[in-house]
N, C-alpha and C positions, 0 to 999 in steps of 0.2 A: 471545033477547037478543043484540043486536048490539052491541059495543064498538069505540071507535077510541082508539088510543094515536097520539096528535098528535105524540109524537115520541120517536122510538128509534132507537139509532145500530145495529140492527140486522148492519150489516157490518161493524164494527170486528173486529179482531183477539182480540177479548176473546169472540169466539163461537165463532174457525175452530173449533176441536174437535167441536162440537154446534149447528152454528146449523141444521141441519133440525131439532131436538129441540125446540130451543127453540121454533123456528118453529112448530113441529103441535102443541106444549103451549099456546099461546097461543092459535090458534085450535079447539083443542078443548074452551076456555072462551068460548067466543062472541068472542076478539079477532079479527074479520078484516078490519080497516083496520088498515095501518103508514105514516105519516107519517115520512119518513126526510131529517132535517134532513143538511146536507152542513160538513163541515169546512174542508177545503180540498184540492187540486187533488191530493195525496196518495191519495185515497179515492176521486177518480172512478170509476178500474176497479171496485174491490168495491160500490159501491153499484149499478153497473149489473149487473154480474154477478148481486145480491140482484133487481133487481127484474126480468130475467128470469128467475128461476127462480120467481119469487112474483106473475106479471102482476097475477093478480087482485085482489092484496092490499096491495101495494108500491107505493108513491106517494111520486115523491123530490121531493127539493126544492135549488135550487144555491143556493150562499152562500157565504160565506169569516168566520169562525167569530174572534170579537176576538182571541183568547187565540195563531190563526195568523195574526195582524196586524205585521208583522216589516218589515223594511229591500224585501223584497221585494213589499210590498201590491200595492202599482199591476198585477204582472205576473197575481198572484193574482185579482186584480180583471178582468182581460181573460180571464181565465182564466173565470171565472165570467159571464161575457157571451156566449163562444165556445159553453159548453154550453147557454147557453138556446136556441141557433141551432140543436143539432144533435137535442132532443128534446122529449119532453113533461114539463113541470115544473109544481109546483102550488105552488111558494110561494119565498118568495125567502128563505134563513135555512142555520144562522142565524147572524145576525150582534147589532152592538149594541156594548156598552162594558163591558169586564172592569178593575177596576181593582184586584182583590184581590190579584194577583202580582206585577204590574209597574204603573206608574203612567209608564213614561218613551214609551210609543208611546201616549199620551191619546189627543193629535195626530192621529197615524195610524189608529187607531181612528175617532174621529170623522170622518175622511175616507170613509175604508171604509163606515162603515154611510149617510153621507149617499147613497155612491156606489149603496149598495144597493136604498135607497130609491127612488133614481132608477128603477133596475131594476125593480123593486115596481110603480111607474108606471105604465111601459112595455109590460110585459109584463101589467099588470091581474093583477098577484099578492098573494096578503098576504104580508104581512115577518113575522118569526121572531124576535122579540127576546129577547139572552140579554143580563143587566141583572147585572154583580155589583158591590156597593157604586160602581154609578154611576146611581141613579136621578135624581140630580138633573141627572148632565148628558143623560142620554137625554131626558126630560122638556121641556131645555130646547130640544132636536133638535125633538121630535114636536109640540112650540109652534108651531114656526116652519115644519112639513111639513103641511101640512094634508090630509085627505083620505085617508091613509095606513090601511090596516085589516090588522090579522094578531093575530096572539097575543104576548102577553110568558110569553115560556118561562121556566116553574121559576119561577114569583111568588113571592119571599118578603118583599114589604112589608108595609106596615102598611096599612088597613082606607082611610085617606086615601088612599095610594099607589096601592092596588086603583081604588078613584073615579076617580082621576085618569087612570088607565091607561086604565080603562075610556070617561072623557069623548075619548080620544086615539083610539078607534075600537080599541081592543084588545082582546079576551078573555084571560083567564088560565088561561095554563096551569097546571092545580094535579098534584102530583106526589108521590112520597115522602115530600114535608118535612111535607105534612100530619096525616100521621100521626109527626112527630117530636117529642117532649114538649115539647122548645124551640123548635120551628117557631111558636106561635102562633097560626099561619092556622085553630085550629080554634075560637078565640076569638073571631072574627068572622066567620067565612066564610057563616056563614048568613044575614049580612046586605045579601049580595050574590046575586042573583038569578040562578039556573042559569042562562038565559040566554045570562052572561057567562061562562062556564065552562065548559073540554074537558079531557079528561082526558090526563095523559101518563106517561111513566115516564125517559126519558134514559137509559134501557138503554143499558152498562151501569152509568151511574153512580147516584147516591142513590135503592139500593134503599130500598123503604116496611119499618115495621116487620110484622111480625117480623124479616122477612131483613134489618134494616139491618146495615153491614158486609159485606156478602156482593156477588158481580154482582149487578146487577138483572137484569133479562127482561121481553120484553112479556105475557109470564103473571102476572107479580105487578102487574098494574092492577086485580085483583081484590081488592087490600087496600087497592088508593086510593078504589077503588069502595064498598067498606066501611065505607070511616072516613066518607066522604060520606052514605054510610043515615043512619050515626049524626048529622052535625050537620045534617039536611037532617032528619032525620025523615021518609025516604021508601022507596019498597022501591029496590030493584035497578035493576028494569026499569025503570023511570019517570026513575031519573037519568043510565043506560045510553042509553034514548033520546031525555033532553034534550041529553046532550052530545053523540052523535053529530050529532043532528041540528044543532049549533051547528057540528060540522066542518065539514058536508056544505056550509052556509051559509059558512061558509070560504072551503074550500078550492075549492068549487067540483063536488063529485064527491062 
């Protein structure tokens, strides 16, 4: 059984102590694809440093992240065009529109991910979208971006919002929330066709239940995997390699 976690911040700071632990616990359960979405210009060192130490396994991705969307974008922005020049990259992310903390860089947001988009283009990559209480204005972006294909990371809309994502050329990333009692998505989720669906965890944030509260890790995509048996009514393997193979169709690899 092969697994891919589409996206795990695998280098962040919240691992230095144990990130080879973490690392060989995960692929000692079959995870050996890491989609490693990027932040911003902060995090270039450690994510390269992760993905020579992990060739095999470690697949980054450049982007400049809403939430690091600040006075300084534009620079952050060149920033994230300079690395696509200097290596190999498999998605452009992640980016998008956060508006749960701050609502006064909309603006700038919305610049940023158009700018990203562009990139996405350019480069024949899929975008990365992290969507928090702004699906209506991402939506209104991916209207007017035609053409556009990646994943909307950490889906926690509703069953229409899924469709819509979905008609926008996107898959969902599905992730810890699924197994959260007030997540929802396990209320519908089966009405959307594997297909459209990869699997992820944002290691190390919205660890799945059991551990929720806890870091997450790309070892506990085995409880997202789980909750999916149960509303897919399918074994393991079979949903292990429909969504890889929806990466693979991705990402490209």
């Amino acid at each position: 059984m092969i697994l891919t976690d589409t996206h795990t911040h695998l280098y962040s700071q919240e691992f230095d102590d144990d990130r080879e632990k973490v690392v060989n616990d995960a692929l000692s359960k079959g995870i050996s694809r890491f989609f490693i979405p990027a932040i911003d210009s902060r995090y270039t060192g450690s994510m390269n440093r992760l993905q020579r130490a992990y060739p095999d396994h470690v697949f980054l991705m450049a982007g400049l992240h809403p939430t690091s969307v600040r006075d300084n974008y534009e620079k952050e922005l060149e920033h994230v065009s300079a690395v696509l020049d200097t290596g190999k990259y498999y998605g452009i992310g992640e980016t998008g529109i956060d508006l749960y903390w701050d609502r006064s860089y909309l603006e700038q947001q919305r610049a940023a991910f158009l700018y990203q988009i562009e990139l996405a283009r350019k480069y024949h990559l899929p975008v990365i979208i992290h969507c928090r209480e702004a699906f209506d204005e991402i939506f209104e972006i991916l209207e007017s971006e035609s053409g556009v294909k990646g994943i909307f990371h950490c889906f926690t809309g509703s069953l229409t919002q899924a469709r819509q994502a979905i008609d926008y050329g996107m898959a969902l990333g599905i992730g810890g929330v699924v197994t959260y009692k007030n997540g929802k998505l396990d209320t519908f989720l089966n009405q959307i066709d594997l297909k459209h669906i990869v699997l992820e965890t944002d290691a190390p944030y919205l660890a799945p239940v059991p551990r929720r509260g806890k870091r997450n890790e790309s070892g506990y995509l085995l409880y997202i995997l789980d909750k999916l048996c149960e509303i897919y009514k399918m074994p393991q393997e079979e949903i292990a390699a429909i969504t890889t193979d929806n990466s693979v169709r991705i990402f490209g690899v």
